[in-house]
C-alpha angles and dihedrals in degrees: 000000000000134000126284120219119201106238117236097187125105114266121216125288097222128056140177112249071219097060095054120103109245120253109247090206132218119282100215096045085048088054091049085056096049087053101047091046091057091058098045099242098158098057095043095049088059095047090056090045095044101087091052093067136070103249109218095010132101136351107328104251129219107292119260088237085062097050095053100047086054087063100052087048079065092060101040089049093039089233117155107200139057085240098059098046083055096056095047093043093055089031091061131062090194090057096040087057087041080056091048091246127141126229090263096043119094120237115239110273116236099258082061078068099050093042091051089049101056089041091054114067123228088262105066086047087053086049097054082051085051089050092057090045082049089050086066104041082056085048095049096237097108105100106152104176099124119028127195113216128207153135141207132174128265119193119264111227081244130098122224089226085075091059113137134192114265089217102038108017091232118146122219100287092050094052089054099047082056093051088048092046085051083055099051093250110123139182095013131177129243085250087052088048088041095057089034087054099043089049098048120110106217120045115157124125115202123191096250087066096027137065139164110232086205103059112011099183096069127096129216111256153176108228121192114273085063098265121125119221143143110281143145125235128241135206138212130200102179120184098238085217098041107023092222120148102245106188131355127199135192115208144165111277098234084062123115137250087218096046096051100042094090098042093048096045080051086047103051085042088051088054087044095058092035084054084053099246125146094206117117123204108251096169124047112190130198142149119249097278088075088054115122136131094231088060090043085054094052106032090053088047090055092056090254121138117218132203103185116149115232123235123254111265135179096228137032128261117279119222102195113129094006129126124237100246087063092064099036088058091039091046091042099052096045086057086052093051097055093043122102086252095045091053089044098053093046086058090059101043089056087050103045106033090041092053086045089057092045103048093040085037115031105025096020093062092240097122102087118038122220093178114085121216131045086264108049088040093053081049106063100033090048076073097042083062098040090054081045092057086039087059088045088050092039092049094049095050105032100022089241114101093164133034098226082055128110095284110204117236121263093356098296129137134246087244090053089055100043084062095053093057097050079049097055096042104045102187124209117254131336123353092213090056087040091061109054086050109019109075086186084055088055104040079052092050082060095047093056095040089059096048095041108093120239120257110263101217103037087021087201121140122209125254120215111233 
């Protein structure tokens, strides 16, 4: 074989659709498609649409079915912006098929995105999150009988260097300038602001004082790797058998934990009945900064059993000018906690909340926001969930819940191929036996441990002995 030389002269300008080497696609994007095809996506999602555009009227526009698609490409490529979805989606022949667009078709430019957005209300966003819960009720995944709850804070598209003053409208410099004139110091210089700021005592801004004139709706916050910055707060509801998202809510980030529990538990039962679902949420489950007496009441009058941890405090609980009904949830629930069931159930909680915010988060591109404003925000993270419940029902059916995932050969699924390889080892006489004398029985027992899928509802993996 001889040695190939990259060639630096101009190819021609004009080639032959013929002449180009067929995409082999992607197997996991071609067995999206197969599933949302199944279920009619595409002709529901241009029903829904449908009353939002002129009929008859104007150039056609990208189908719904395409746009959304783009976004969950977001998601499965952990891309951010709608920039960025638009360069990978024309960069990419696997993802032009996955689009439904041939090789001579261009693929929609990122402001298509941002005018189909703001065309299409927050409903119809929320319904295309109800279809894929109702994917797995169909599938018969959806359980919904004990529910973690938890948040975390994603970044706003707004610095904290453009903050202005609620009363007066001044930004930074300008309030300092006042502070310095109340001094006695005037006309000062940035280096003079500079020295004054850095030697002041008190600091601190709080969102009753401070707003961002580029993005109202978010709220100053301290995330978690110490740094304070304008951000919005997000909030899971997982199903604990299933580990569906069951609701997902976007709020300000100065909001509660305690004042957003009950509207996002009626919230995840209303999903469960739209996805047509009978289940009915029994546990609800929370760390302790969900913990009030006000939840524990209500949640206990629905018929819903929490296991929230209290917070540590000095001195007991007094009882003076309560009901009843306050002490019997409090006392109830911290009998639930300390129980075997209520352990088990925290650690749940901690595994599977935790692994929704870090694949919608961390590796779904959902941790910093590009979009302004609590709409357009909820909007575009309401499908960043629902492609993260499309991964949990992908990876139950066909093994693949990511397409940068291990993507078995020919369709198949990593059952099928665990099998194959008991099949073409065979090994002599029990396994059991095989594997307290036997060190190749046990390096095997690894092997297959690794190929066989996990279980989607107890998602535990067996441990040879």
């Amino acid at each position: 074989m001889s040695l190939g030389k990259r060639k630096r002269e101009q190819q021609g300008l004009w080639v032959a659709t013929s002449d180009l080497p067929p995409s082999p696609g992607h197997p996991f994007y071609a067995r999206l498609n197969k599933l949302l095809d199944e279920a009619g996506f595409d002709d529901w999602a241009e029903t829904r649409c449908a009353p939002y555009y002129a009929e008859g009227q104007g150039r056609p526009s990208i189908p719904p079915g395409v746009y959304f698609r783009m976004l969950l490409i977001g998601y499965f490529e952990g891309l951010d912006s709608q920039r960025g979805i638009a360069w990978r989606c024309h960069d990419s022949r696997s993802l032009q098929s996955f689009l439904g667009y041939a090789l001579t078709e261009e693929t929609p430019d990122h402001s298509t995105l941002t005018v189909i957005r703001q065309r299409l209300p927050l409903e119809v966003h929320e319904d295309v999150f109800t279809f894929v819960l109702t994917i797995a009720a169909f599938r018969k995944l959806l359980k919904g009988k004990s529910v973690a709850v938890d948040s975390t804070l994603i970044e706003a598209d707004a610095a904290m260097k453009s903050i202005v003053r609620r009363d007066t409208g001044d930004d930074w410099k300008a309030y300092l300038r006042t502070l310095m004139a109340e001094e006695g110091l005037d006309d000062p210089t940035d280096e003079d602001l500079r020295k004054f700021d850095r030697k002041r005592a008190d600091k601190k801004v709080s969102n009753a004082e401070w707003m961002s004139p580029t993005d109202p709706d978010a709220r100053i916050a301290k995330m978690k790797d110490g740094r304070t910055h304008l951000a919005y707060k997000t909030e899971h509801a997982v199903d604990l058998q299933s580990d569906l998202v069951l609701a997902a809510g976007v709020h300000p980030a100065d909001a509660a934990d305690t004042a957003t529990l009950g509207e996002t538990l009626v919230q995840a039962q209303v999903q469960i009945m739209l996805a047509g679902s009978d289940a009915e949420i029994r546990d609800a489950v929370a760390d302790k900064g969900y913990h009030s007496t006000d939840n524990l009441t209500q949640c206990e009058a629905r018929g819903v059993r929490t296991y929230i941890p209290e917070r540590e405090t000095p001195k007991g609980r007094k009882w003076v000018d309560k009901p009843a009904s306050h002490q019997r949830a409090v006392y109830n629930n911290r009998r639930r906690v300390r129980g075997v069931r209520g352990r088990r159930l925290g650690r749940l909680r901690s595994e599977y909340v935790e692994r929704s915010f870090a694949h919608t988060c961390e590796t779904g591109g959902a941790r910093r926001s590009r979009l302004r404003g609590l709409e357009d925000v909820t909007k575009r993270y309401l499908i960043c969930v629902a492609g993260r419940n499309l991964g949990v029902i992908m990876r139950a059916l066909f093994g693949m819940g990511k397409p940068r995932t291990l993507q078995p050969a020919g369709g198949d699924s990593l059952a099928l191929f665990w099998i194959r390889i008991r099949a073409s080892i065979r090994l002599p006489g029990s396994f059991g036996d095989l594997l307290a004398r036997r060190p190749q029985a046990r390096a095997f027992s690894v092997l297959t441990t690794l190929a066989r899928p996990m279980d989607p509802v107890r998602r535990e993996t067996p441990v040879a002995a």
